[in-house]
C-alpha positions as CSV (number, residue, x, y, z in Angstrom):
1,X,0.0,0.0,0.0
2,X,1.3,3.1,-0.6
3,X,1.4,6.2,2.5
4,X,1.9,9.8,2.6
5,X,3.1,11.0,6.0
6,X,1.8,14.1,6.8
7,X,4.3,15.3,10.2
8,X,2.4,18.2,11.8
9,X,-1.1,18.6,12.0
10,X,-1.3,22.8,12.8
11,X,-3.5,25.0,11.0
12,X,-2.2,25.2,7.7
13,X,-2.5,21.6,7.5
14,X,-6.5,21.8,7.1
15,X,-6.5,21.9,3.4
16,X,-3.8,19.7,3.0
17,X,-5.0,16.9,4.5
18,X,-8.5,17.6,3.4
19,X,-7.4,16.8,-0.4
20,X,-5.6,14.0,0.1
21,X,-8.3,12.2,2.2
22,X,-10.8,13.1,-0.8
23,X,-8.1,11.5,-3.3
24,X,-7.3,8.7,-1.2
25,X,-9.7,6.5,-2.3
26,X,-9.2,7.0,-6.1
27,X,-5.7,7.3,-5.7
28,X,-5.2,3.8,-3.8
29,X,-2.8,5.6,-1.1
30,X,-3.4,5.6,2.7
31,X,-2.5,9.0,5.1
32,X,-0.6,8.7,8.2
33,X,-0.9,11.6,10.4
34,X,1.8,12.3,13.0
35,X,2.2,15.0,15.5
36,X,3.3,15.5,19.1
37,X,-0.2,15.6,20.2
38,X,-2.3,12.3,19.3
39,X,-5.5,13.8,19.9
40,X,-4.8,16.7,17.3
41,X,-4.3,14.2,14.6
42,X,-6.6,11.9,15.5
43,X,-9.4,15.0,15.4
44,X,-8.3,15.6,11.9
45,X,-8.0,12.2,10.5
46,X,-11.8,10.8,12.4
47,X,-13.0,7.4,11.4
48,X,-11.7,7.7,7.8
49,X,-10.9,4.4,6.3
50,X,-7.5,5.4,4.6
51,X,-6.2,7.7,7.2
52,X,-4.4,6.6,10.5
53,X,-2.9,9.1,13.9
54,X,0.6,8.2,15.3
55,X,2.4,10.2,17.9
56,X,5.6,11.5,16.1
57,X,7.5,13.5,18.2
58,X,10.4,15.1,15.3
59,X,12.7,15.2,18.3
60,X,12.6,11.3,18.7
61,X,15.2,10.2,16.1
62,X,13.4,6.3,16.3
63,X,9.8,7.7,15.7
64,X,11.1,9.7,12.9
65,X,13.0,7.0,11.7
66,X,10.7,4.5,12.0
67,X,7.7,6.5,10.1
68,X,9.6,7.7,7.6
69,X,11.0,4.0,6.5
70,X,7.0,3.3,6.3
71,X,6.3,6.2,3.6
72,X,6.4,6.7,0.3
73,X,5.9,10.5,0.4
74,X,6.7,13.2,3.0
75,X,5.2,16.2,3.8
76,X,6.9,18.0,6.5
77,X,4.4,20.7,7.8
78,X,6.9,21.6,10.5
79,X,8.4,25.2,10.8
80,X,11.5,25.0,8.7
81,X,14.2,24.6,11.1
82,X,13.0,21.0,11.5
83,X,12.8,19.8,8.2
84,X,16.8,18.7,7.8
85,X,16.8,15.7,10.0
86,X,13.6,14.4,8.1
87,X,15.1,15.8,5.3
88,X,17.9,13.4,5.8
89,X,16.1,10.4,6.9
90,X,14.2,10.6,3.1
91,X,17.5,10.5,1.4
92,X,18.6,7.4,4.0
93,X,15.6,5.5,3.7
94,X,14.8,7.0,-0.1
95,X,11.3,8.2,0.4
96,X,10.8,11.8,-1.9
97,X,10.1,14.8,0.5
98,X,7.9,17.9,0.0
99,X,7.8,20.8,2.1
100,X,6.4,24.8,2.0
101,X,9.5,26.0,2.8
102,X,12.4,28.1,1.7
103,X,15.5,25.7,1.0
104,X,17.7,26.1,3.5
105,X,22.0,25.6,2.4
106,X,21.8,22.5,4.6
107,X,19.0,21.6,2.7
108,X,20.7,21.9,-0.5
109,X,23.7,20.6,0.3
110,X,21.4,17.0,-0.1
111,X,21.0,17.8,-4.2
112,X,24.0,15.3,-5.1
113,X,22.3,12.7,-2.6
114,X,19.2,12.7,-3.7
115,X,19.6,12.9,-7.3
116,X,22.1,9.9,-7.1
117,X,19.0,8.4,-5.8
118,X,16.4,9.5,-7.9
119,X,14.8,11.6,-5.3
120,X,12.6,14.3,-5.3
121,X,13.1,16.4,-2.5
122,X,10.2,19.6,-3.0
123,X,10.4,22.5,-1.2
124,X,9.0,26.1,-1.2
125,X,5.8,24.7,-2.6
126,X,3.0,26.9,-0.5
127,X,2.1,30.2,-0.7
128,X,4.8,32.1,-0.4
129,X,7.1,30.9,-1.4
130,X,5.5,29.0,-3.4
131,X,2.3,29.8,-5.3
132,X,4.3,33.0,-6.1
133,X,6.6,31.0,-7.8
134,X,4.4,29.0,-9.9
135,X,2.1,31.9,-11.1
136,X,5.2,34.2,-11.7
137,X,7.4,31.3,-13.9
138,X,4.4,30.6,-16.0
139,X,4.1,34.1,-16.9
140,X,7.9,34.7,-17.2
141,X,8.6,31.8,-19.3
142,X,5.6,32.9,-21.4
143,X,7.2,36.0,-21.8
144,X,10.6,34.3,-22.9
145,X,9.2,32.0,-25.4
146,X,7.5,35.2,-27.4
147,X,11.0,36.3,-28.2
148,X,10.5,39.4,-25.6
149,X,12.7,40.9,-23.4
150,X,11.9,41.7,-19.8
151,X,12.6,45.0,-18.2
152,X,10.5,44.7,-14.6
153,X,9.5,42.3,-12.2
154,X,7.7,43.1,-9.0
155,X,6.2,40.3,-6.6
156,X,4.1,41.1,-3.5
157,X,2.2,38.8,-1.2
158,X,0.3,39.4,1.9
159,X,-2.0,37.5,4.6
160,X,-4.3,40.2,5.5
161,X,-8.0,39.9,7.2
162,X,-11.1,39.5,5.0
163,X,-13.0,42.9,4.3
164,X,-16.1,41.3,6.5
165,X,-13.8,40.5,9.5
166,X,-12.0,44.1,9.0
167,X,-13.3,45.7,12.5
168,X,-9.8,47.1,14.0
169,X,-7.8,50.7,12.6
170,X,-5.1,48.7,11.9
171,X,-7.4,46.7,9.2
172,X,-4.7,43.7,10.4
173,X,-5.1,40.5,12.4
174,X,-3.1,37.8,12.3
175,X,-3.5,35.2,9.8
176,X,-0.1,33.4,10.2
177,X,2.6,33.0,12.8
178,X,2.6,36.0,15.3
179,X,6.4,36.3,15.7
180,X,7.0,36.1,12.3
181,X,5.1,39.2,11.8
182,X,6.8,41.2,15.1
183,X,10.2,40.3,13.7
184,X,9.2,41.2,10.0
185,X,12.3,43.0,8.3
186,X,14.7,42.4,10.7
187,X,18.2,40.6,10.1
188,X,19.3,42.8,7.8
189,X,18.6,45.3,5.0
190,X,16.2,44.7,2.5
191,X,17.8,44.4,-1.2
192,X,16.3,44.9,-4.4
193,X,17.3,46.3,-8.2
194,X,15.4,49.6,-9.2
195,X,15.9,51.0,-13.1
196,X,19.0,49.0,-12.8
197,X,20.3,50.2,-9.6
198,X,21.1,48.7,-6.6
199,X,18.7,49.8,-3.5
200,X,19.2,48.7,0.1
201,X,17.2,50.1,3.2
202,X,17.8,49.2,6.5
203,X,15.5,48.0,9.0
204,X,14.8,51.2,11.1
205,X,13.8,53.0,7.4
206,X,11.9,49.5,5.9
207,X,8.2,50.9,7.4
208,X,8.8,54.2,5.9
209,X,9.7,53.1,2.3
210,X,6.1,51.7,0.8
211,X,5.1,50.8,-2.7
212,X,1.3,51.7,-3.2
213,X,-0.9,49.1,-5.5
214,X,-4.3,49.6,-6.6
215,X,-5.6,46.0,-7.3
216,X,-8.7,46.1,-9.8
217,X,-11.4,45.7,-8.0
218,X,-10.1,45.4,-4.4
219,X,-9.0,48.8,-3.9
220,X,-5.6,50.8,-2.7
221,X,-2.5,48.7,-0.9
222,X,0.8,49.1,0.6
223,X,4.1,46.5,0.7
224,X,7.2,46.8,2.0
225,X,10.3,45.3,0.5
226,X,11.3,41.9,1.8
227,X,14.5,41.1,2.9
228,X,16.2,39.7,-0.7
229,X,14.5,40.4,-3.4
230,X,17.4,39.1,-5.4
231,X,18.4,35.7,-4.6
232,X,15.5,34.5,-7.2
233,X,17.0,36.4,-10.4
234,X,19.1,33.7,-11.4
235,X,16.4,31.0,-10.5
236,X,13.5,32.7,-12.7
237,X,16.5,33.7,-15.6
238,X,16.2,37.2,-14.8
239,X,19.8,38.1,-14.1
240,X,19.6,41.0,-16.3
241,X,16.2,42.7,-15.8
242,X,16.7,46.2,-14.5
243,X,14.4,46.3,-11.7
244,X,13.4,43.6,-9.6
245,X,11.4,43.9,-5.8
246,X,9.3,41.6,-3.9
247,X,7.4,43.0,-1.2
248,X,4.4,42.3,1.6
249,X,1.5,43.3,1.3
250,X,-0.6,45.6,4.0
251,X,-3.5,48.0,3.7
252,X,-2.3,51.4,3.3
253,X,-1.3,53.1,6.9
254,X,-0.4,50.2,8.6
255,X,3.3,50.5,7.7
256,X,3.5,53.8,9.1
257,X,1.8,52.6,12.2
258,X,3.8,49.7,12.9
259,X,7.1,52.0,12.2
260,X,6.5,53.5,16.0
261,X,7.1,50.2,17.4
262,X,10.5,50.1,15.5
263,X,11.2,53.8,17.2
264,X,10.5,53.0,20.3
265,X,12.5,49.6,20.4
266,X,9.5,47.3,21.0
267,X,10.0,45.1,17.9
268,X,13.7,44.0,19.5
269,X,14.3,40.3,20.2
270,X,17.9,40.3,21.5
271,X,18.1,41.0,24.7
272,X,15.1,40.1,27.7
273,X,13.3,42.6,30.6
274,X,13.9,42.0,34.2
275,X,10.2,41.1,36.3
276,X,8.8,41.2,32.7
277,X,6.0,38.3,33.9
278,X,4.5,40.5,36.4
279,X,5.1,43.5,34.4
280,X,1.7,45.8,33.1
281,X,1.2,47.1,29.8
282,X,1.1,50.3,30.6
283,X,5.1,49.3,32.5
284,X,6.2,48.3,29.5
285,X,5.5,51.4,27.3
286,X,7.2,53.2,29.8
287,X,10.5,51.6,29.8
288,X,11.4,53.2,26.3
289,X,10.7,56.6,27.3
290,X,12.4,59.1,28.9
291,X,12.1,59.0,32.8
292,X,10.1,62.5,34.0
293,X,7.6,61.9,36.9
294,X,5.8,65.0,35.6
295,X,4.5,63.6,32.3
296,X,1.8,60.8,31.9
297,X,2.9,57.9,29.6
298,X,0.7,58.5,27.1
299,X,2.1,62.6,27.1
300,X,5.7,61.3,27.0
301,X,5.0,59.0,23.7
302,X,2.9,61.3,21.7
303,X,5.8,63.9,22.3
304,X,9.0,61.3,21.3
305,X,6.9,59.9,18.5
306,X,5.5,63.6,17.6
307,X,1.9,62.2,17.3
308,X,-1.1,65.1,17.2
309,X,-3.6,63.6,20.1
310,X,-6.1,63.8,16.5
311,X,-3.7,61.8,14.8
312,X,-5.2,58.3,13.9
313,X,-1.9,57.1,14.9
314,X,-2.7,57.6,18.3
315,X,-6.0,56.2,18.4
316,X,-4.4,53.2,16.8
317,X,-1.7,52.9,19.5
318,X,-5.1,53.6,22.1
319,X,-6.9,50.5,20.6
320,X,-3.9,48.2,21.5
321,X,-4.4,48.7,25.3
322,X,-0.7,49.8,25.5
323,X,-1.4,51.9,28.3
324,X,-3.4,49.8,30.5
325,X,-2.1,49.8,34.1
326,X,-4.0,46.4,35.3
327,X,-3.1,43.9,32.3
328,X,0.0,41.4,32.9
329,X,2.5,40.5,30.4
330,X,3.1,37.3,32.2
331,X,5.9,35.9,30.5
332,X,9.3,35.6,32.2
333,X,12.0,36.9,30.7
334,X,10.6,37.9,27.9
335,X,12.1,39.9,25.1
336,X,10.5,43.3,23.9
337,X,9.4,41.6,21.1
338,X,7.6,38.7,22.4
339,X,5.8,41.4,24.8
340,X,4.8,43.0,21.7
341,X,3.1,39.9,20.2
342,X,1.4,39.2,23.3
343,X,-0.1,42.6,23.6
344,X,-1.0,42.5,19.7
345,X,-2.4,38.9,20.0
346,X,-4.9,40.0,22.5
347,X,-6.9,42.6,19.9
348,X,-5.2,41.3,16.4
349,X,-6.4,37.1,17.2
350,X,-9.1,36.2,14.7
351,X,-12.4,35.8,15.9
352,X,-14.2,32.3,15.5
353,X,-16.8,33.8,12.7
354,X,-14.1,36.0,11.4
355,X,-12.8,34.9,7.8
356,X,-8.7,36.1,6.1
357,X,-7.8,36.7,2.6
358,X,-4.9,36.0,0.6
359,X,-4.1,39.0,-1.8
360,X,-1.2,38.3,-4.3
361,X,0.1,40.6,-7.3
362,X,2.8,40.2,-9.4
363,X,4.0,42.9,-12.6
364,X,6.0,42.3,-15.6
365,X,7.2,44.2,-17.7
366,X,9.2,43.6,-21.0
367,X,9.9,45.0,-24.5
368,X,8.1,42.7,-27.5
369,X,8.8,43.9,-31.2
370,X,10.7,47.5,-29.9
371,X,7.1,48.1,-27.7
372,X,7.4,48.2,-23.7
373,X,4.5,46.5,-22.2
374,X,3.6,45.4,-19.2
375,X,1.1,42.9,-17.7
376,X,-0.3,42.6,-14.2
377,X,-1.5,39.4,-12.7
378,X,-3.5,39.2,-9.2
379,X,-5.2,36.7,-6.6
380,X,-7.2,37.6,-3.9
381,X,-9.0,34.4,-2.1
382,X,-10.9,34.6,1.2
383,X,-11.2,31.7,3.5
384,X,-14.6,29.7,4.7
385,X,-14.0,29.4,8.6
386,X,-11.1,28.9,10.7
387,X,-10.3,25.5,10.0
388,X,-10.0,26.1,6.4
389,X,-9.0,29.8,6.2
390,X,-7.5,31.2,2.7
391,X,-4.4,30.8,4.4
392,X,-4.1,27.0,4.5
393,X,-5.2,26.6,1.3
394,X,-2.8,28.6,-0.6
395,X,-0.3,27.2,1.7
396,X,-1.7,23.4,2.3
397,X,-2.8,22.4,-1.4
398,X,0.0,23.4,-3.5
399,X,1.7,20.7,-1.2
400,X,-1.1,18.1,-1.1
401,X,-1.1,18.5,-5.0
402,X,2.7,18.1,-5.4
403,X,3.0,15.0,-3.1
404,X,0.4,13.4,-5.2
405,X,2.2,13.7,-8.2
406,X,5.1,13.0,-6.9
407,X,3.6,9.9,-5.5
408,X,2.1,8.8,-9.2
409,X,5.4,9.5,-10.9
410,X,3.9,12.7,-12.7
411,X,6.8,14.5,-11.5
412,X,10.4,12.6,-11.6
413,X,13.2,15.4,-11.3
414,X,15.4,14.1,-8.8
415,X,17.2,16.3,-6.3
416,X,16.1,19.3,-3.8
417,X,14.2,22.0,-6.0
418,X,11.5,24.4,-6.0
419,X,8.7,24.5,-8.1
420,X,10.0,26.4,-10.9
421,X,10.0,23.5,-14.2
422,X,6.6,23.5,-16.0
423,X,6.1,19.3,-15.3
424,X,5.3,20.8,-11.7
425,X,3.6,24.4,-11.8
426,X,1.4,24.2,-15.2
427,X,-0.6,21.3,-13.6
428,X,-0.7,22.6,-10.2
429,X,-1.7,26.0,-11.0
430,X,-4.6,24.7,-13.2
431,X,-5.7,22.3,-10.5
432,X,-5.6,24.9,-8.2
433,X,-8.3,26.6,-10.3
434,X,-10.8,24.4,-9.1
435,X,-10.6,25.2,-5.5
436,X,-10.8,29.4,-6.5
437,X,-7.3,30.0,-6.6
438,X,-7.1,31.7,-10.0
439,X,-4.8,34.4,-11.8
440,X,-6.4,37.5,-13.3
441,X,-4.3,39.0,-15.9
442,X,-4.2,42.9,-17.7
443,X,-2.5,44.8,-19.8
444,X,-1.7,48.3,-18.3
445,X,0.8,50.4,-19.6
446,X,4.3,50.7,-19.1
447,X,5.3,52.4,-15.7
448,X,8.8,50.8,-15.4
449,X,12.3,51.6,-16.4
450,X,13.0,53.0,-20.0
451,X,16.2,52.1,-21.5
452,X,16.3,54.0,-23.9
453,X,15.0,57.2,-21.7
């Protein structure tokens, strides 16, 4: 009998496990499910026929091993600093792997092994990276085969809340990992190719240096650069274009907004407070302004941050609860940053009838027959519930649909890859149609970097 092993069973997983259970049957392949907590895999898999719940703790190198030798397929839903030792047990024990995220240098330092082997070891297959990916090489290749030349290519992706849910100033909850969004931008500066030069803007500026889209038919947005917009020129053949960014996507003013946490030193994850469990809100505002036992909190902040009391940057700051004397931290030790995501979680958490959306946009531009052109391409989806939010799809089925193919032979280039060869993304992206996850393309005209000018 053939298996998938699915290790992980959090909440991008919903989709994921949701197609393969509908294919299993068909397909003739069974699921095994494993995850530190045997009741959280056991909810998801229920009395299904062709699906089974282990305990698989990633840390235990004789569960891991042990699974993994039982598999023909696996998905590693884990964050990505766990995926190598699995990573490694596939190339041992010769089972393909697929993952959602970005390949790591340990990761590709398995290419030789697994190709020797005939493996096919799939990462950076969900969203982002991933769907982003797929949609942008289809059009790029498409592009290449005309004969044209391209001039511009801009990427931006963003996990934002549904319009319906929309009920904070921030017009942001959290749709993905917390901490991932606290410690957005930070590890160095963010590096992107603009009419052919060379731009790089460090952290403490990243906020205050937006792009503005207008999406048809979904209104004005925002996205900062991410950190390397570069590292994918060489991968999607575009080591010559003259400008080349990939941001994340916001509504406009929240980048401005979040920029005063970055002033004040709230975003920092380096160093941890002293008493920070039994520490207030209000406490921890305080200890990044200037001591005067004169001045209320809130007067000190509004005048290091310059912020009008009319501002709607201060009513923002006032629907966080930063100031509130009676609410704990209650984390020890805890750095400035993982305060911050404690005090965000508690307004920024999605309620249980509240839906997110998924809005991605890429532009090309290129030069066909001595004309400049340039084509946009978006995707806005919107989840059902919380169990299967836009979030998880876009991240869970690329995966499901990969492993699937893998599994049937459908895609057979060995060694650790992402999605990038047409065998992989032209079939995905089509099936991906039929769960709402479609491309709209249109010509506009040429905004981007004359040559010739």
């Amino acid at each position: 009998m053939r298996n998938i092993l699915i290790i992980g069973a959090g909440r991008s997983s919903s989709s994921l496990i949701k197609y393969l259970l509908e294919k299993s049957s068909e397909e003739n392949f069974r699921i095994i499910i494993g995850d530190v907590s045997l009741d959280n895999a056991q909810s998801i898999v229920g009395n299904h026929p062709n699906a089974s719940a282990i305990v698989l703790d990633v840390f235990d190198k004789k569960q891991r091993k042990e699974a993994v030798q039982k598999a023909s397929v696996v998905i590693s839903m884990l964050p990505a600093r766990f995926h190598l030792e699995v990573a490694k047990d596939c190339v041992a024990f010769e089972k393909h792997l697929v993952t959602a995220s970005y390949i790591s240098e340990e990761m590709k330092a398995l290419d030789t092994a697994a190709k020797e082997k005939g493996l096919v070891l799939m990462n950076e297959i969900g969203l982002d990276p991933g769907i982003d990916h797929m949609s942008a090489m289809q059009v790029i290749d498409r592009i290449h085969e005309s004969g044209a030349k391209m001039l511009l290519f801009e990427s931006f992706c963003g996990g934002l809340v549904a319009p319906e849910s929309d009920t904070n100033l921030w017009n942001y909850k959290f749709t993905w990992n917390p901490r991932n969004v606290v410690l957005a931008g930070q590890g160095g500066a963010a590096m992107f190719i603009q009419e052919g030069t060379y731009k790089y803007i460090p952290y403490h500026k990243l906020f205050r240096r937006t792009e503005f889209l207008t999406i048809n038919g979904h209104g004005k947005f925002e996205a900062y650069a991410n950190r390397d917009s570069l590292k994918y020129r060489n991968i999607y053949g575009l080591d010559n274009v003259p400008t080349m960014y990939r941001g994340t996507i916001r509504k406009v003013g929240f980048s401005r907004a979040w920029n005063t946490f970055i002033e004040l030193g709230m975003t920092d994850d380096t160093y941890t407070i002293e008493n920070s469990e039994t520490m207030s809100y209000r406490d921890f505002t305080n200890l990044f302004l200037a001591y005067n036992p004169n001045d209320s909190v809130e007067l000190k902040l509004r005048s290091y941050l310059k912020i009008e009391q009319d501002d709607i940057m201060w009513s923002k700051l006032l629907e966080l609860d930063l100031f509130n004397p009676t609410k704990k931290v209650g984390i020890k030790n805890a750095t400035p940053a993982q305060i911050l995501q404690k005090i965000l979680s508690d307004q920024w958490t999605l309620e249980k009838e509240d839906k997110d959306m998924i809005v991605m946009h890429h532009k090309f531009g290129y030069e066909a027959n001595g004309k400049q052109q340039q084509l946009e391409s978006s995707m806005i989806i919107n989840g059902d519930d919380q169990t299967y939010t836009a979030m998880a799809k876009t991240v869970g089925l690329p995966v499901a649909m990969a492993a699937l193919r893998i599994l049937n032979g459908k895609i057979k280039t060995p060694g650790v890859q992402l999605p990038i060869q047409k065998e992989v993304y032209e079939p995905i992206l089509k099936e991906l149609e039929d769960y709402g996850i479609i491309f709209t393309e249109k010509e506009v005209p040429y905004l981007g970097y004359n040559p010739k000018g």
